[in-house]
Structures are given as C-alpha cells and as structure tokens.
C-alpha positions in Angstrom: -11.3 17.2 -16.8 -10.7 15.1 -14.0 -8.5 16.4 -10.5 -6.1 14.2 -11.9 -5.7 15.4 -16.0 -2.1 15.3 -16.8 -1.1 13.6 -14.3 0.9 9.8 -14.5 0.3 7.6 -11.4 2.5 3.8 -10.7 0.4 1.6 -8.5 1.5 -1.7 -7.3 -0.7 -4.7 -6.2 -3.2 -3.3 -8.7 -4.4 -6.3 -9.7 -7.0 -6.8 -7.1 -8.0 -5.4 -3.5 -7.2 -1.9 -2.0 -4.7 -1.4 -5.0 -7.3 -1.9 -8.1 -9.4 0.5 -6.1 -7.1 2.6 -6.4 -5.9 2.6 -9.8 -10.2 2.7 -10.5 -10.4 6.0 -8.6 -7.1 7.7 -10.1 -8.8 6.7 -13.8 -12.0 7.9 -13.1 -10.3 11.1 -11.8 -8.5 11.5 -15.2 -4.8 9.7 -14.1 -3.2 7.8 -16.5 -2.0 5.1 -14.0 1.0 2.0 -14.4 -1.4 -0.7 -13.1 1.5 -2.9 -11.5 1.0 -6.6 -10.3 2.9 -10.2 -10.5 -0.5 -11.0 -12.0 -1.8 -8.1 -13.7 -5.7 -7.7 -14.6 -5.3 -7.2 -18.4 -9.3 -6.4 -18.4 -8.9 -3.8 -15.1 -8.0 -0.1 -14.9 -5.2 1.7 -16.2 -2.3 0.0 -17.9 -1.6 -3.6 -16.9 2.2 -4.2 -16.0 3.7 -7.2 -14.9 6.6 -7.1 -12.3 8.3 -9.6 -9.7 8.5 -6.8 -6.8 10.6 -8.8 -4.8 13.1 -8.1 -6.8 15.4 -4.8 -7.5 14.7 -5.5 -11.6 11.0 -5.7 -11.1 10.9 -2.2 -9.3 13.3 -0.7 -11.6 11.1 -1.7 -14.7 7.9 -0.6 -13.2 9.1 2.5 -12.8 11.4 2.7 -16.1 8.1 1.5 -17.7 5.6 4.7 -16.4 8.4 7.1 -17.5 8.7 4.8 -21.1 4.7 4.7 -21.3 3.6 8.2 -20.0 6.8 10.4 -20.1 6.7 11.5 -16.7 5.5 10.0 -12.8 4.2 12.1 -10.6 2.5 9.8 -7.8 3.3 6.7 -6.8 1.6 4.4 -4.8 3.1 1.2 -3.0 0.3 -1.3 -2.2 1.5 -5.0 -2.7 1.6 -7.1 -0.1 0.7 -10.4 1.5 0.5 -11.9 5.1 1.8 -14.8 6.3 -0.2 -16.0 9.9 2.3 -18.1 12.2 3.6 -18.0 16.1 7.2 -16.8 15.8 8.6 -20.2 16.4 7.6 -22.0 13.8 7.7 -18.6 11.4 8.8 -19.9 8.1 12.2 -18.1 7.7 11.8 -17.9 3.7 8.6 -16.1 4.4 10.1 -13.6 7.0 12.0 -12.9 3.8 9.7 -13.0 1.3 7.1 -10.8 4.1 10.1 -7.9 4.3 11.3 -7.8 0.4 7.6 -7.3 -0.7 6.1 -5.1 2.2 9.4 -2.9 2.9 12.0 -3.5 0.8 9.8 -2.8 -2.5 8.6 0.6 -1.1 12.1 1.8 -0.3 13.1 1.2 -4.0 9.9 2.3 -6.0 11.0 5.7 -3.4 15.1 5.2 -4.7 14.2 4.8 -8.7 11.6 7.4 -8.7 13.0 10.3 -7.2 14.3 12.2 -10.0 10.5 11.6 -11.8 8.8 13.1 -8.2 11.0 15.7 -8.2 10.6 16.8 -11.1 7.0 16.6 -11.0 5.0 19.8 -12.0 2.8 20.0 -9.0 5.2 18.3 -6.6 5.6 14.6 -6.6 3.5 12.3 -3.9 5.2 8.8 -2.6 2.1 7.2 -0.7 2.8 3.7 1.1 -0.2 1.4 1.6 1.0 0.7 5.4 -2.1 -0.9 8.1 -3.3 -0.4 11.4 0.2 -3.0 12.2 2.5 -0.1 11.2 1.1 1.3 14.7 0.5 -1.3 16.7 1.3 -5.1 16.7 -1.2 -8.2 16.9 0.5 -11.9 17.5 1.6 -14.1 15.0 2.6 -11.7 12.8 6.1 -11.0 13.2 6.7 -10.5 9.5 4.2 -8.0 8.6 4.2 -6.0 11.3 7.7 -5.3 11.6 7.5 -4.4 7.9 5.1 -2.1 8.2 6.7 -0.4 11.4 9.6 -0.2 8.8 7.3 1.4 6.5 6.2 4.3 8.6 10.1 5.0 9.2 10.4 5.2 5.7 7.9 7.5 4.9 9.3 10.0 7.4 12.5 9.5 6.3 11.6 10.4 2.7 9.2 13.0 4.0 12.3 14.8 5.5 14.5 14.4 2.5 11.7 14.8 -0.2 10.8 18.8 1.1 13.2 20.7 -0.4 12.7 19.2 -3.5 8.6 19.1 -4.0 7.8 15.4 -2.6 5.6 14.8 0.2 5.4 10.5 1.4 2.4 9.8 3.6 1.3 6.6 5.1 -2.1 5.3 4.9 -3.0 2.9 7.5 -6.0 1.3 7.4 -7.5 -1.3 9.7 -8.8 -4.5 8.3 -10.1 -4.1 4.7 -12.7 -6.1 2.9 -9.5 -7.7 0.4 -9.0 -11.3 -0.9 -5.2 -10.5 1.3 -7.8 -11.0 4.5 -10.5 -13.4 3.0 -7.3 -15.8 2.7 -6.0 -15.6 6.7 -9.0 -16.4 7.7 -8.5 -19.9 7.8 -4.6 -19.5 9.2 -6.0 -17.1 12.0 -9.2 -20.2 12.7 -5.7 -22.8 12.6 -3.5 -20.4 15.9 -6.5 -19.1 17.5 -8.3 -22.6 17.7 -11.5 -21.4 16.5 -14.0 -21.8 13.9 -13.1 -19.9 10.6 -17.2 -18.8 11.4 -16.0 -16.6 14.8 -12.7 -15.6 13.1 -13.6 -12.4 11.5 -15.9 -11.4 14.9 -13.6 -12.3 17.7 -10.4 -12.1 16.1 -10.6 -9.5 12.9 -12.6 -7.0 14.2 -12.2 -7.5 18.0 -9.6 -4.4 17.3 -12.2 -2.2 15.7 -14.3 -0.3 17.8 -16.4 0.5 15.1 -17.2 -3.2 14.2 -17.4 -3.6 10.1 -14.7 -4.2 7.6 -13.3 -1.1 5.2 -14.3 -1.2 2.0 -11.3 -0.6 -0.8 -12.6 2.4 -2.4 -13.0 4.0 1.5 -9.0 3.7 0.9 -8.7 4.6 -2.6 -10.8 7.8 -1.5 -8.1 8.9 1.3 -5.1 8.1 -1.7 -6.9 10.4 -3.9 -7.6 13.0 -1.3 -3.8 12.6 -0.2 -2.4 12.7 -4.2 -4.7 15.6 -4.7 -4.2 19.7 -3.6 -5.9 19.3 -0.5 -3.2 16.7 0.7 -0.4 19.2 -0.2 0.4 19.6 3.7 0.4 16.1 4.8 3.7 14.5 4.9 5.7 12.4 7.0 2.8 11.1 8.7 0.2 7.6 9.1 -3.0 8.8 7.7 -4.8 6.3 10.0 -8.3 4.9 9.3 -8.8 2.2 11.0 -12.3 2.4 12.8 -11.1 3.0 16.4 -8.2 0.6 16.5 -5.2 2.8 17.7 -7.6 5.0 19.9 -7.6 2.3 23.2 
C-alpha cells in the first residue's frame, strides 16, 4: 500500500515535464490520478484526459471527470503552463492573454469547481499550484508569466485562508528553472532578445540566477508535491515552497 492508497489526485499539464513527473510519483505511491493535458499521453501515468484549460468548460470537465472516474478528489495539482519570451513592447497582446488564462486563470477555477470535493476529502483536501522562482521575483521579457505567477502566490494564500476551516491547505511550489521541454523551447527566444548564441543561453542567461549552477530535474519537483500532498505537509499552507537553487537568496 502506497502513502497515497485511496486517494484520487487531478493533475494538469501531465502530459509531459514537471507535471507527468508528477502524476508518475502519485502512481507509484498508490494515487489513482486524472492525468489532464490538451494533448494527453495515452501511453503515460494515470488516466489520460483531454481538456482546453483556457477555458471555464475545460476546467469544469476535468474536474467533473475525476469525481465521474474516481468518486471523490482529494488533491489537485495545477501545472500547465507555457512562456511566451518578448520585451513588453512588442508583447503579443493575444499571448498576454493566452499567458494569464492558462497560468492564473485555470488555477483559480480548478480551486472554484473543486472545493466541495477538497472539502470533503477524508484526510483534508490539498490544492497545490505549480508556480516558479517568477512568482517571487521577476526576470525581463517576461511580463506575462511573471505577473501570472505573482497572481498565483496571491491565490494560494487567499485559498489558504478560506480553505482552514474547512480541511484544505493550497501551497505554492516554486521552483527555479527545470530540465522541461517548456524551457528547452525558450531557448532560442531568450538567444533572439539577449543577442546571444542559443550555446551561452542556458549558462549566462538560465542559470545566471542559480547559485547553485544545474537545472532541476522533474521528479526533484514531483518529490516536494508528494511530500506536500502527503501527512508530513499537513502544516504547510498559504505559502511558496521554494526550490529554486539559490535564486531568491541574493
């Protein structure tokens, strides 16, 4: 029996990255987990669901669908995300939005349509955002994703304070920059602003921030959501679980 026998997990972005390490770790620790993605892994952990998270349908039936699948939700864990790399002048406005639907807006109502589920969940329910290193700091040309992960953090306290008297604790995990195909792909956008070679990108640019000069690896995350979903995280709430190899500490 695994820490997490009986227990019903929804995870979005879980079709690749930080969030398939996470749904592989909840599995292995006996979850039965909602694998949520626009492009789901049908061969990958847990139960492949396809949902459009940018919209309010999409994070209804996700969650409509763990209840319908599993009978009951007890963690949930909002990963999906992208990045968009641009100076704030020529920020593509459609991607602002896009940025703020998928990394904020998507969070808020997984939170909204799962409530009742978390509260009603036997050991307490646990709302865990996937936030960054950005929700506590900023880096340039990235207007959108910072500000929706500053949005995030406010979130999580928010439902932190609301979610106590009724069994939900909402934590924030903010990791620096993870070994994900989301930072394999800005590579190229951070060579195009910085003006250099895509080569001296991920020394000079991606982990010029880290003191403690590697990438994270996904299941390093997945670790922290399990510790966080499981009894020894009962006390943590309303707070950024930061790991993000000396980033924040200058």
């Amino acid at each position: 029996m695994g820490a997490f026998a009986q227990s019903v997990a929804l995870v979005t972005g879980a079709g690749s990255g930080i969030g398939q390490a996470i749904t592989a770790k909840l599995v292995a620790d006996g979850a039965q987990v909602l694998a949520v993605d626009l492009t789901p892994s049908e061969d990958g952990p847990g139960t492949a669901y396809e949902a459009d998270l940018s919209t309010r349908e999409g994070n209804r039936g996700a969650v409509d669908a763990a209840l319908n699948t599993f009978g009951r939700l007890d963690i949930v864990v909002a990963n999906a995300g992208f990045q968009h790399v641009s100076p704030v002048a020529d920020f593509d406005e459609d991607r602002w939005d896009s940025l703020l639907s998928i990394l904020l807006t998507s969070p808020f109502l997984l939170a909204k349509y799962a409530w009742p589920a978390l509260s009603a969940a036997p050991e307490g329910g646990r709302y865990i955002a996937i936030a960054s290193a950005h929700a506590l700091t900023a880096s340039p040309y990235k207007a959108g994703y910072v500000s929706a992960k500053h949005g995030v953090l406010g979130l999580v306290k928010t439902l932190a304070l609301e979610g106590a008297p009724v069994g939900i604790t909402a934590t924030a995990v903010c990791p620096g920059y993870v070994r994900t195909p989301l930072v394999e792909k800005q590579i190229a956008d951070q060579a195009r602003v910085h003006g250099l070679s895509e080569e001296r990108v991920l020394e000079d640019v991606l982990l010029a921030p880290h003191a403690v000069k590697r990438l994270i690896e996904p299941a390093e995350v997945a670790d922290v959501v399990a510790f966080l979903a499981g009894p020894g995280g009962r006390s943590f709430t309303g707070v950024p679980v930061t790991m993000d190899m000396g980033w924040t500490a200058r």
